[in-house]
TIMAR-382229 format. One line per 10 residues: number of its first residue (from 1); their letters; for each residue x, y, z of N, C-alpha, C. Coordinates in steps of 0.001 Angstrom, whole numbers, always signed. Atoms other than C-alpha are relative to their C-alpha. Example, Ala and Ser with C-alpha at 12.3 -4.5 7.8 and 13.67 -1.06 7.14 Angstrom:
<nodes>
1	as	+890 -1190 +0 +12300 -4500 +7800 +900 +1200 +0; -820 -1190 -60 +13670 -1060 +7140 -770 +1090 +730
</nodes>
This chain:
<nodes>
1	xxxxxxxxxx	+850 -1184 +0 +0 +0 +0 +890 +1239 +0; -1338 -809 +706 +1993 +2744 -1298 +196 +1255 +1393; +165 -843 -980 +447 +5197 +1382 +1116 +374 +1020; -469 -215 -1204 +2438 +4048 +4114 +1502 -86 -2; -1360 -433 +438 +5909 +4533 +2155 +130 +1744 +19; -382 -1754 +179 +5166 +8350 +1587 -2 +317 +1328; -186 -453 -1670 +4134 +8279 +5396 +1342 +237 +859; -1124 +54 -319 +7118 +7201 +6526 +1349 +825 -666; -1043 -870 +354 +9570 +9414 +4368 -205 +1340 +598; +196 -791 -912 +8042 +12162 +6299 +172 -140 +1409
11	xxxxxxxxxx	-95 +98 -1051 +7788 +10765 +9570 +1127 +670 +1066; -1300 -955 -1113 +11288 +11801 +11223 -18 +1466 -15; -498 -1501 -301 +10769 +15263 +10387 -855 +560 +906; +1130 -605 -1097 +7484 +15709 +12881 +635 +264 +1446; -556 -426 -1676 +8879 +15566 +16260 +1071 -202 +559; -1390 +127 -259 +12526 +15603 +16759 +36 -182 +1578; -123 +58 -1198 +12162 +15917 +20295 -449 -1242 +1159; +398 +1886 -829 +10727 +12070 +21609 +756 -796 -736; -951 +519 +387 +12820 +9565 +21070 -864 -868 -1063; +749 +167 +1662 +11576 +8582 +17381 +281 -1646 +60
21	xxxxxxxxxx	+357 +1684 +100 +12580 +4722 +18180 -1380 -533 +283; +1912 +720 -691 +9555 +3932 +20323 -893 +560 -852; +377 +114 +337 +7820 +6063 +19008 -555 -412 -1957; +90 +736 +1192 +8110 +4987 +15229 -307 -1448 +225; +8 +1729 -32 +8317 +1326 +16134 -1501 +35 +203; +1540 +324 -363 +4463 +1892 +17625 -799 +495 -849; +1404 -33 +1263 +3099 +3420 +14726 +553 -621 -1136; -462 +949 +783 +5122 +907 +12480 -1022 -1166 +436; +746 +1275 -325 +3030 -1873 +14499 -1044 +320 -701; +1325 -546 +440 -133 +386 +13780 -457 -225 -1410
31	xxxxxxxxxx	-164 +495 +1617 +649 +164 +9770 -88 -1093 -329; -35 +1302 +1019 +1588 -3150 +9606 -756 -963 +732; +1123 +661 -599 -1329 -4547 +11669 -873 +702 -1308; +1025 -311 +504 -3492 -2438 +9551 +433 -848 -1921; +35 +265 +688 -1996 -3709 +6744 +2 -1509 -116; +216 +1583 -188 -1821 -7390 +7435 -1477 -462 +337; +939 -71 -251 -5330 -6910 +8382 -628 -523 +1620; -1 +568 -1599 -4659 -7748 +12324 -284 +894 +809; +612 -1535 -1099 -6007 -3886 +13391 -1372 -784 +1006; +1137 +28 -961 -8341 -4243 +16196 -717 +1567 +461
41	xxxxxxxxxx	+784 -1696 -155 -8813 -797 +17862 +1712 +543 +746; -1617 -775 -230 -5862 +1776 +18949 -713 +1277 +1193; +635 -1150 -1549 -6891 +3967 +22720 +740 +935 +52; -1167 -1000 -277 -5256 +7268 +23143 -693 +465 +1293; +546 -410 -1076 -5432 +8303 +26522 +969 +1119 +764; -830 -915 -529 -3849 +10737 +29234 +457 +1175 -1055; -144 -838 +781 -4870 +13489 +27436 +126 +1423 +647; +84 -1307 -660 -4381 +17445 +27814 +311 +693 -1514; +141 -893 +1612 -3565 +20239 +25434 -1242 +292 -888; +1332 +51 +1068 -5899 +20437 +22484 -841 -1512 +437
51	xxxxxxxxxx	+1152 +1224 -667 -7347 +17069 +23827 -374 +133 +1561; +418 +430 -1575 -7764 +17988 +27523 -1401 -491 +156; +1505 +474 -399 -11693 +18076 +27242 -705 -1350 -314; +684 +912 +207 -11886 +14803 +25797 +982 -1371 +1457; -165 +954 -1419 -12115 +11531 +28702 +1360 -922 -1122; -800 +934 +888 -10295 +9283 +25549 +25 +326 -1238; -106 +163 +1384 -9412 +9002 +21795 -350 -1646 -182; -224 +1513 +843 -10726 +5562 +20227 +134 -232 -1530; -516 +175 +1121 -9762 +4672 +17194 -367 -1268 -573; +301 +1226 +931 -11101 +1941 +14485 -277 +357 -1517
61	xxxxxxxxxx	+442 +139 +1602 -11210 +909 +11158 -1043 -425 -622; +1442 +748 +605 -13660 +1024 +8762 -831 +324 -1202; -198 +265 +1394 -14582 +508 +5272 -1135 +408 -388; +754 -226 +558 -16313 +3060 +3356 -169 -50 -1297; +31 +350 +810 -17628 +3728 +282 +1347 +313 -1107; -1413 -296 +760 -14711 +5151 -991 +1633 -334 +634; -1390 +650 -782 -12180 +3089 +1039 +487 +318 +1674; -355 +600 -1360 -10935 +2441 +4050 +426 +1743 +1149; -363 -1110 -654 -10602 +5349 +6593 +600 -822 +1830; -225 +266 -1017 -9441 +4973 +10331 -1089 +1407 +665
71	xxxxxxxxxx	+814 -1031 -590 -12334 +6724 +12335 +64 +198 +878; -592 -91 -1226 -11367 +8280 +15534 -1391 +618 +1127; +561 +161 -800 -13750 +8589 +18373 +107 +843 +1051; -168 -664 -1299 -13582 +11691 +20937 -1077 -67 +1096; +839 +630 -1326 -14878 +10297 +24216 -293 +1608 +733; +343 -1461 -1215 -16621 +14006 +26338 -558 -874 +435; +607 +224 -1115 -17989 +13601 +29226 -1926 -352 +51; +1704 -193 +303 -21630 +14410 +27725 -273 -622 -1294; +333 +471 +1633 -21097 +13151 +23914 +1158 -77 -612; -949 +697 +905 -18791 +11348 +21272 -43 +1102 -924
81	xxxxxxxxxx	+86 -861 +1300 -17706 +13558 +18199 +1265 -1243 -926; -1076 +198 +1221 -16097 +11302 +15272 -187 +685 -1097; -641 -751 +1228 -14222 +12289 +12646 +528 -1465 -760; -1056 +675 +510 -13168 +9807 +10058 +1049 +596 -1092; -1338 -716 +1308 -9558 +10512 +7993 +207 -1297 -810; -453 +585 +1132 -7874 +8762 +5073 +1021 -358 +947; -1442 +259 -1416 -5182 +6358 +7251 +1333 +582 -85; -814 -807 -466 -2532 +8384 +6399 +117 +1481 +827; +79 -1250 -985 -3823 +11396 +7724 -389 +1 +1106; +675 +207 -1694 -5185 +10048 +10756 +1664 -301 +744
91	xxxxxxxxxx	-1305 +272 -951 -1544 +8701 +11259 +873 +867 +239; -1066 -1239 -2 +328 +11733 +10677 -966 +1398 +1361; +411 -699 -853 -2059 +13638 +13212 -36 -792 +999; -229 +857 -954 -1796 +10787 +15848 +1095 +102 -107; -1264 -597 -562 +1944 +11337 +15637 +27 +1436 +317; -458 -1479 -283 +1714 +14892 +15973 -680 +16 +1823; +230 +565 -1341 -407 +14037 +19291 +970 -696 +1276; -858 +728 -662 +1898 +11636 +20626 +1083 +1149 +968; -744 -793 -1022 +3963 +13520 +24026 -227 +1304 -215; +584 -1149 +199 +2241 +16410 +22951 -1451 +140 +955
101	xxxxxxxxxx	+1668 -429 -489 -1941 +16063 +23384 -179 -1388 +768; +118 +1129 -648 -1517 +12681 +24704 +1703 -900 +175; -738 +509 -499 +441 +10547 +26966 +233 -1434 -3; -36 +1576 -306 -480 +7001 +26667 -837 -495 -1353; +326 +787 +1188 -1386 +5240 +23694 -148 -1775 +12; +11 +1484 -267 -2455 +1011 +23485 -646 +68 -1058; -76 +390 +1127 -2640 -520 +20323 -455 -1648 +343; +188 +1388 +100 -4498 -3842 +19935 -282 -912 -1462; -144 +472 +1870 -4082 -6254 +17058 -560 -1302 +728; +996 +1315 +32 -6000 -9839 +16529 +1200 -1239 +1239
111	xxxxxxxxxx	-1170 +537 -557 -2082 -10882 +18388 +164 -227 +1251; -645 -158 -1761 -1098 -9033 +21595 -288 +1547 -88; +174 -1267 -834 -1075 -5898 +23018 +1570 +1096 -258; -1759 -743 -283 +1434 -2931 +22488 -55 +1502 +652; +344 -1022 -797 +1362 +278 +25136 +1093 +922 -203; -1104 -726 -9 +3193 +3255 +24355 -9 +1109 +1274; -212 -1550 -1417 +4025 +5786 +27804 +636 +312 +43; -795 -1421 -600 +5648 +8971 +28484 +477 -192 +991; -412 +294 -1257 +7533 +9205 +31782 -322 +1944 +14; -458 -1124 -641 +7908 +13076 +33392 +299 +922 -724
121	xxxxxxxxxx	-1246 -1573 +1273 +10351 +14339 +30987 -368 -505 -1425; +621 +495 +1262 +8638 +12758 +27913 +869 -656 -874; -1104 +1280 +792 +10879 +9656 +27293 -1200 -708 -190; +1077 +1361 -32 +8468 +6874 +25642 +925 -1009 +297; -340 +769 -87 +8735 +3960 +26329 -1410 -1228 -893; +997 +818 +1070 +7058 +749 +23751 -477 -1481 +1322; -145 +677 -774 +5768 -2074 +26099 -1059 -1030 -1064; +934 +1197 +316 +4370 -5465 +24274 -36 -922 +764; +225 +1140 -818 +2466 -7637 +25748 -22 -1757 -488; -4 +1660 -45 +2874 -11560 +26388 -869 -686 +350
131	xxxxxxxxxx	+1214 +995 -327 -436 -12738 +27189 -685 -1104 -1236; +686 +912 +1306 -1919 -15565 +25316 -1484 +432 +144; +879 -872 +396 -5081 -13979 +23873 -1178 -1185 -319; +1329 +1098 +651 -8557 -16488 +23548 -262 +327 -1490; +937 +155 +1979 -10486 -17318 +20093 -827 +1726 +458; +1060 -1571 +269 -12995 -14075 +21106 +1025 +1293 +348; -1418 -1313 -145 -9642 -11641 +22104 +173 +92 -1039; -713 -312 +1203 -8291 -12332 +18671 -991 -107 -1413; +446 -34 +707 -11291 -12093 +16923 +154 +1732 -534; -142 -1651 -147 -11416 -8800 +14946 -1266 +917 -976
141	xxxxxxxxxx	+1428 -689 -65 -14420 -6121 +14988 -391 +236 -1914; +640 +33 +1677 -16337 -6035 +11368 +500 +1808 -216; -737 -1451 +530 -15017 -2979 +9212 -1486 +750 -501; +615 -693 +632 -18710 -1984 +8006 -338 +1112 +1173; +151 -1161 -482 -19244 +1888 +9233 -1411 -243 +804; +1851 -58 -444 -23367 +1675 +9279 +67 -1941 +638; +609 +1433 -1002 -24733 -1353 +11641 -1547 +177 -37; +1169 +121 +147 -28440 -2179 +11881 -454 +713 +828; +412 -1416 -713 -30632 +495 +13519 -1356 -998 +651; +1026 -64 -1357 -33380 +976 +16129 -1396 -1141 -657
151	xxxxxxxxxx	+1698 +688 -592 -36547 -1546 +16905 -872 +917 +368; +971 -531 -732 -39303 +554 +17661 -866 -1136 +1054; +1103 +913 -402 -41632 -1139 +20601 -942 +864 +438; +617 -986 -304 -44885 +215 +21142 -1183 -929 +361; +1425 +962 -238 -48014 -1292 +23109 -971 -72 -858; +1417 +304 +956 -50611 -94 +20712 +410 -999 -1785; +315 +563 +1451 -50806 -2738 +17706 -190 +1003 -1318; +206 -766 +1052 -52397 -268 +15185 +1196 +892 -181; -1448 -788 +133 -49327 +2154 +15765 +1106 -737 -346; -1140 +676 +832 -46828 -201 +14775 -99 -473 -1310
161	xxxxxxxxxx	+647 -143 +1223 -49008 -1052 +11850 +685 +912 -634; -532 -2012 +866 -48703 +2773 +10615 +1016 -48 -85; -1261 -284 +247 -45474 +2814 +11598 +1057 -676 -1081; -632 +460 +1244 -44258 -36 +9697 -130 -277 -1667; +15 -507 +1708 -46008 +934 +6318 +225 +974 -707; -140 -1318 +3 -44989 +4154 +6698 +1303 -280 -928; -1371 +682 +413 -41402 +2764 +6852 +110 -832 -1470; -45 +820 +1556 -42182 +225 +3601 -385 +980 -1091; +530 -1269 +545 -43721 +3318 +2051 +942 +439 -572; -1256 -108 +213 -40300 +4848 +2488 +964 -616 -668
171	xxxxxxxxxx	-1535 +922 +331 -37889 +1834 +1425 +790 +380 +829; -785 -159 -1095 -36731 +2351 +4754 +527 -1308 +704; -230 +1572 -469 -34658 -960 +5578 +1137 +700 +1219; -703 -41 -1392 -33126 -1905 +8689 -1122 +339 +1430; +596 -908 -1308 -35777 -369 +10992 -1311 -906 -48; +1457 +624 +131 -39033 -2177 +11868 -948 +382 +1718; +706 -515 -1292 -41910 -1570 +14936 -512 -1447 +516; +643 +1308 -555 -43106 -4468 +17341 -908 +618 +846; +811 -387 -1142 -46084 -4330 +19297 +325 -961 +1148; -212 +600 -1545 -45288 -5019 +23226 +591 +790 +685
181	xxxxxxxxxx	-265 -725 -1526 -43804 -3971 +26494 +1300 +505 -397; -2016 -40 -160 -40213 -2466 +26931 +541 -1071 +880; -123 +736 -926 -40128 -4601 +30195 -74 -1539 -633; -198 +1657 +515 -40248 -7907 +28088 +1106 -87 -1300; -628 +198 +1202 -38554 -7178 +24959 +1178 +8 -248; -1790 +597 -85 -35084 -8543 +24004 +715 +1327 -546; -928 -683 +246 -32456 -5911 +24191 +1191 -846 -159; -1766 +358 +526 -28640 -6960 +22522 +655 +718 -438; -937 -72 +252 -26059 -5320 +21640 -506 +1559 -698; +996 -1213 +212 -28288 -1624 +21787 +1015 +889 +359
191	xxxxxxxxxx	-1047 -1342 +124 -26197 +1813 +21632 -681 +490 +804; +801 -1250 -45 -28723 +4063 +22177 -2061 -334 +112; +1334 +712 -372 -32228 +3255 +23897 -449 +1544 +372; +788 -1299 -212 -34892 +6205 +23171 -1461 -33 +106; +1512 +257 -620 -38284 +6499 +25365 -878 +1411 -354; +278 -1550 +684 -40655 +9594 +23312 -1325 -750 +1205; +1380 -155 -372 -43698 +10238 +26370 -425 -1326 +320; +192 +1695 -663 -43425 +6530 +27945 -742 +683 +1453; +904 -487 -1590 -46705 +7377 +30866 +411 -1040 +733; -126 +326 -1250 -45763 +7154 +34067 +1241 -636 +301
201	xxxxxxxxxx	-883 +924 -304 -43601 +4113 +35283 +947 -375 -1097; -901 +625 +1360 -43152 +3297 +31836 +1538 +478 -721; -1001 -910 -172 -40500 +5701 +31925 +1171 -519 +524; -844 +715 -1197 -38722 +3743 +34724 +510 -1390 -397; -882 +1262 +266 -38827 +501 +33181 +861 +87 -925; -526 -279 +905 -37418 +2120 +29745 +1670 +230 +241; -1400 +113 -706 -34293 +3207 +32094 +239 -1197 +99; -731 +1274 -401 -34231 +181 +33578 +496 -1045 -991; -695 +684 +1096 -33907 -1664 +30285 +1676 +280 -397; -1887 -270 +962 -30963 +638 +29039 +847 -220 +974
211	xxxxxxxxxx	-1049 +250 -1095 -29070 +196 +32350 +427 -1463 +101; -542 +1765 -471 -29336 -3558 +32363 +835 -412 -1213; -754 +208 +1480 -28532 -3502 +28535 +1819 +792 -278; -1193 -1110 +5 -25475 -1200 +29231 -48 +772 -1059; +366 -880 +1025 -26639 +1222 +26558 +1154 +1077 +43; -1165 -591 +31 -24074 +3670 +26072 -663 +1731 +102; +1138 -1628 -247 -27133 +6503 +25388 -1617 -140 +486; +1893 +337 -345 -30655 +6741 +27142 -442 +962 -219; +1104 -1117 +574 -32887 +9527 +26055 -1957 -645 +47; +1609 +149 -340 -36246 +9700 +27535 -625 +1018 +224
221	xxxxxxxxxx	+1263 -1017 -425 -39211 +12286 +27684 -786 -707 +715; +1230 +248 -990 -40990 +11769 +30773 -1445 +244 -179; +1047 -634 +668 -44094 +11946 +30752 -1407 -787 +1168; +1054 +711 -818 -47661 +11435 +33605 +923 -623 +1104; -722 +591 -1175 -45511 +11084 +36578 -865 -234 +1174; +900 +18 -1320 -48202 +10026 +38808 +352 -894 +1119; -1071 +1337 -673 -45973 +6887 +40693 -651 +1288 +1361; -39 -661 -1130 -45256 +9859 +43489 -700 +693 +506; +1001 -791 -571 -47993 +12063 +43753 -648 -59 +1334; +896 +64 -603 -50136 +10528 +46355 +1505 -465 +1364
231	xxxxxxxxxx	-1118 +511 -1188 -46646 +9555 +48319 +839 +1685 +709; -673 -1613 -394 -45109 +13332 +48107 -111 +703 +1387; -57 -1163 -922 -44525 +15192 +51255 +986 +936 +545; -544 -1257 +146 -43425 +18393 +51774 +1177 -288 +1498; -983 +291 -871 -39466 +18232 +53854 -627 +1273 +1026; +538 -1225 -919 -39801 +20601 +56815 +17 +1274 -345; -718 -1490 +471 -39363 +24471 +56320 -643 -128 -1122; +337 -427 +1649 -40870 +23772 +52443 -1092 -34 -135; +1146 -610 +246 -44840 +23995 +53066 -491 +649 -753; +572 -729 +389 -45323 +26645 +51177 -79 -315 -1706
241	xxxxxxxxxx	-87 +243 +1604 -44254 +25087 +47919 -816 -1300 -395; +967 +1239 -100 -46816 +22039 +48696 -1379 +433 +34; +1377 -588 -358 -49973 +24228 +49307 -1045 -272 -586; +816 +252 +783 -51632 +23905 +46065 +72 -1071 -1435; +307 +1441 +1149 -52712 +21074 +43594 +1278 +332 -988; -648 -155 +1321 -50630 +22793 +40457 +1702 +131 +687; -1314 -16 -1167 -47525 +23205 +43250 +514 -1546 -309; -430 +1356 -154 -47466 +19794 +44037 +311 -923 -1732; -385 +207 +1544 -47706 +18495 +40385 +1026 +157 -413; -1708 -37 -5 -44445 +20013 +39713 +542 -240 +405
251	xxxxxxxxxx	-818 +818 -1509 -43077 +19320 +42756 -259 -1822 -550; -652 +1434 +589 -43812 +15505 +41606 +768 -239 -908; -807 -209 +1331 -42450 +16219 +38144 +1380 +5 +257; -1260 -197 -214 -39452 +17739 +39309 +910 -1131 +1117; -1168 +1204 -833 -38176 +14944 +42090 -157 -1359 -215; -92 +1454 +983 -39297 +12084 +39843 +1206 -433 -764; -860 -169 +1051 -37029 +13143 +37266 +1442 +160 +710; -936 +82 -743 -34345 +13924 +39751 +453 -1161 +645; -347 +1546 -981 -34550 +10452 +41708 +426 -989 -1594; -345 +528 +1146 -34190 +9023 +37692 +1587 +826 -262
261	xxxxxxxxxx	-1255 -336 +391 -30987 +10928 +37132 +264 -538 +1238; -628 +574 -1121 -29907 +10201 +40649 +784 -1606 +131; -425 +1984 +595 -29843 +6131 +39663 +513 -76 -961; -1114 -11 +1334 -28588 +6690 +36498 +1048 +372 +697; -1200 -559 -634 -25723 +8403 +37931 +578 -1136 +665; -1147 +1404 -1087 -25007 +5678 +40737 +560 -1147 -1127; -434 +1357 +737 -24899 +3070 +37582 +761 +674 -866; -615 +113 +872 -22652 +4779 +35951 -132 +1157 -1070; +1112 -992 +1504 -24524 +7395 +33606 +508 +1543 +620; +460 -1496 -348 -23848 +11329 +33518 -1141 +311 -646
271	xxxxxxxxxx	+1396 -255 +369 -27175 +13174 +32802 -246 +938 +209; +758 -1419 +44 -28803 +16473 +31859 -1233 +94 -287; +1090 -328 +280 -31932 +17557 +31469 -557 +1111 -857; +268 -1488 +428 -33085 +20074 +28900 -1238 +59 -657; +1067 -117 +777 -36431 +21208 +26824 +571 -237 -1125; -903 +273 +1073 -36186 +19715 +23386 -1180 +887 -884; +629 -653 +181 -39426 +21698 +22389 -664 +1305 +608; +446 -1061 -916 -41227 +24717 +22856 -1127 -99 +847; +875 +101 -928 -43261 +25058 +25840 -1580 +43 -704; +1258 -552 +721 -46368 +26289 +23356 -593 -1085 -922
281	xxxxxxxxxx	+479 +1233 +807 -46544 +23019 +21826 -459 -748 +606; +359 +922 -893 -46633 +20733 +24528 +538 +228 +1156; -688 -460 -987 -45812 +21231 +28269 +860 -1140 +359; -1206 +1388 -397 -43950 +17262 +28285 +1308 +560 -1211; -695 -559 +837 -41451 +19254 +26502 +1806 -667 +889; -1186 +237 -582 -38463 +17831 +28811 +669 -1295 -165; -826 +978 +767 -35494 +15404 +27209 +907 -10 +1160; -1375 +441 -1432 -33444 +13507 +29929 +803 -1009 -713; -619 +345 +1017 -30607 +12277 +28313 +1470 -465 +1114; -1240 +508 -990 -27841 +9987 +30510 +1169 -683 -1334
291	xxxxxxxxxx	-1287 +587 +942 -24240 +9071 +28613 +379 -1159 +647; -915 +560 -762 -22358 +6269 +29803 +1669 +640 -100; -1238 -929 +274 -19342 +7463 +31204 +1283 -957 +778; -1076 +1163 -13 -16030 +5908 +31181 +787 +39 +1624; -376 -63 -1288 -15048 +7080 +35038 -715 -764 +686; +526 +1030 -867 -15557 +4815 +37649 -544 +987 +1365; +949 -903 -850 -18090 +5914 +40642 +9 -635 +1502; +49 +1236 -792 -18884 +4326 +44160 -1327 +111 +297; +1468 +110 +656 -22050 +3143 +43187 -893 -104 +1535; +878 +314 -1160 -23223 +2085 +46761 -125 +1556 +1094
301	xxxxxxxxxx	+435 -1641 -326 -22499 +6098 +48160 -996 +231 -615; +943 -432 +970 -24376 +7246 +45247 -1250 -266 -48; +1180 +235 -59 -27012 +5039 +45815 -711 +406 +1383; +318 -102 -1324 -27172 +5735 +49843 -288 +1923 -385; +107 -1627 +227 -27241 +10044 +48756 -1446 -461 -716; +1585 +162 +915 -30336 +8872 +46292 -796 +78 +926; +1032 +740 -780 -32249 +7022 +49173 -189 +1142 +788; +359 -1355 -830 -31763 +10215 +51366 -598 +945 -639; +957 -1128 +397 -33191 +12762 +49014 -1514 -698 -86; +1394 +449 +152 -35935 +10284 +48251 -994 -17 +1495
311	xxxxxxxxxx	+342 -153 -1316 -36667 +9942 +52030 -279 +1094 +410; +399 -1000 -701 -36667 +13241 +52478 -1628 +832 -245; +786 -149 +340 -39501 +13425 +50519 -1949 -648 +854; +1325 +1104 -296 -41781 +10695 +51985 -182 -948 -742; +688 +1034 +954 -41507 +8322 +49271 +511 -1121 +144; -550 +1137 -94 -41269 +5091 +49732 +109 -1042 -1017; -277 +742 +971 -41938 +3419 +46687 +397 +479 -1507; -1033 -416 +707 -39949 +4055 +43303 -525 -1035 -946; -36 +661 +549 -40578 +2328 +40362 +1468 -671 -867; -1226 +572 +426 -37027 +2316 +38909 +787 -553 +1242
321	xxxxxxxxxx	-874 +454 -1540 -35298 +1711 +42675 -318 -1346 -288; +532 +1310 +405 -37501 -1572 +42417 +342 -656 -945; -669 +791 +933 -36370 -2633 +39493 +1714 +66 -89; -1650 +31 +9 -32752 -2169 +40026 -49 -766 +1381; -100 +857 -1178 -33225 -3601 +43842 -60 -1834 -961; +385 +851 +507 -34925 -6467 +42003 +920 -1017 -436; -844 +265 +533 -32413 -7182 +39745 +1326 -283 +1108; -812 +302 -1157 -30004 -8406 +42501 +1532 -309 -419; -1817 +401 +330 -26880 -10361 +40624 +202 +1544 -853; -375 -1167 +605 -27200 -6877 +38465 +527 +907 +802
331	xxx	-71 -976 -866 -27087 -4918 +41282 +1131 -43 +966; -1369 -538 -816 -23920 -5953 +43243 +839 -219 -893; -746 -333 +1043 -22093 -5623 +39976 +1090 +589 +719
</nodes>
């Protein structure tokens, strides 16, 4: 591949200042994995500089219509942004990175393992690993970009009807609607689990699906939070914001939705809340939207801070708490 001859006649002139063995030798592996076809995925981590705001860099290959790109993956805290390049230009800006925007680099091929780190004074060092690797370690991830998209599930029958002649209407493949529960229906190998105006509980089990599924994105509009209403009571000192019917209503709204981020959070999830419409359309105008996030938490604090705001309320029963209690081998994960 002719590419990775012109790469390399450039290479020594980028960064005179790291010691160009290691790092050449680790993006020599990178090439000739990708070219032997033994790429797996490539992590850039211990980032700062122009990468401080992102948690990671991931990196994979993957075969479009006009050939092969390496698509890189910026991990935020709140949302992914890829970019795919042409593999030489992804490699010539991953060296310019290297003891610059990032410190630690791991390279995995269908083989072994190869870790490149910085020390202090920004000596690398190349470290391959010697582990013997199973049949599913050295298998290696499919190169097509697009993957098969969303299931709709929806209780009413006739609505999945509509929906899926709508879709045939279209020549919309890949996508189809089932009528049934969220709480029964087989989640695998789901990205991104999205609940539009799931009443009431249904809300709760829709979380609880993407949490058990390890979803990576949950996006739900709440919607008929009546679970807490009749449990709600006002903490001491706050009377005055309990007084009247349209009070309380919000007041359920608002520490429903809060005790749902609260559990997301302990499992793992950051989460915002924002209007995704205008108030003048509909007043269920509010999109709660949890990431999975790659920092580790201590899930059993997190969950003991939950139980206290919920307590402080008066509420004793929870429809998502319940289903995460429930879930027991899930739950001391």
């Amino acid at each position: 591949m002719p590419f990775f001859k012109r790469y390399r006649s450039v290479q020594s002139k980028l960064f005179e200042r790291v010691d160009v063995n290691a790092v050449n030798q680790f993006l020599e592996e990178i090439e000739e994995s990708i070219v032997s076809g033994n790429f797996k995925k490539l992590t850039l981590g211990k980032l700062r500089g122009e990468l401080s705001e992102a948690e990671h860099v991931y990196v994979r290959l993957v075969q479009l219509n006009d050939g092969q790109r390496l698509s890189l993956v910026h991990r935020y805290p709140t949302n992914d942004v890829t970019k795919n390049y042409p593999v030489p230009d992804a490699l010539r800006l991953i060296r310019s990175w290297l003891n610059e925007a990032c410190l630690a680099a791991s390279l995995f091929t269908a083989n072994q393992r190869f870790q490149l780190l910085f020390n202090r004074r920004g000596k690398p060092r190349l470290h391959r690993s010697a582990e013997r690797l199973s049949d599913d370690q050295r298998s290696l991830p499919p190169l097509d970009h697009d993957r098969s998209k969303t299931t709709g599930i929806e209780r009413r029958a006739t609505l999945t009807d509509d929906a899926n002649a709508i879709a045939q209407d279209l020549q919309y493949t890949g996508i189809e609607f089932r009528p049934g529960e969220i709480s029964s229906a087989p989640l695998t190998e789901v990205d991104l689990l999205v609940a539009l105006h799931a009443c009431d509980t249904a809300t709760d089990e829709a979380i609880f699906r993407g949490i058990q599924a390890g979803c990576r994105w949950i996006v739900v509009s709440p919607c008929c939070q009546h679970e807490l209403r009749p449990q709600l009571q006002s903490p001491s000192g706050m009377e005055p914001l309990f007084r009247y019917g349209i009070q309380l209503d919000r007041m359920t709204e608002a520490v429903t939705d809060a005790l749902r981020c609260l559990y997301l959070e302990a499992y793992g999830y950051t989460t915002r809340l924002q209007e995704f419409v205008d108030p003048e359309h509909t007043a269920r105008n509010l999109l709660m939207i949890a990431t999975k996030s790659a920092r580790s938490s201590d899930r059993q604090e997190l969950l003991q801070r939950t139980k206290r705001f919920q307590e402080q309320f008066g509420i004793k029963k929870q429809r998502l708490a319940e289903l995460l209690e429930a879930a027991s081998v899930f739950d001391s994960a």
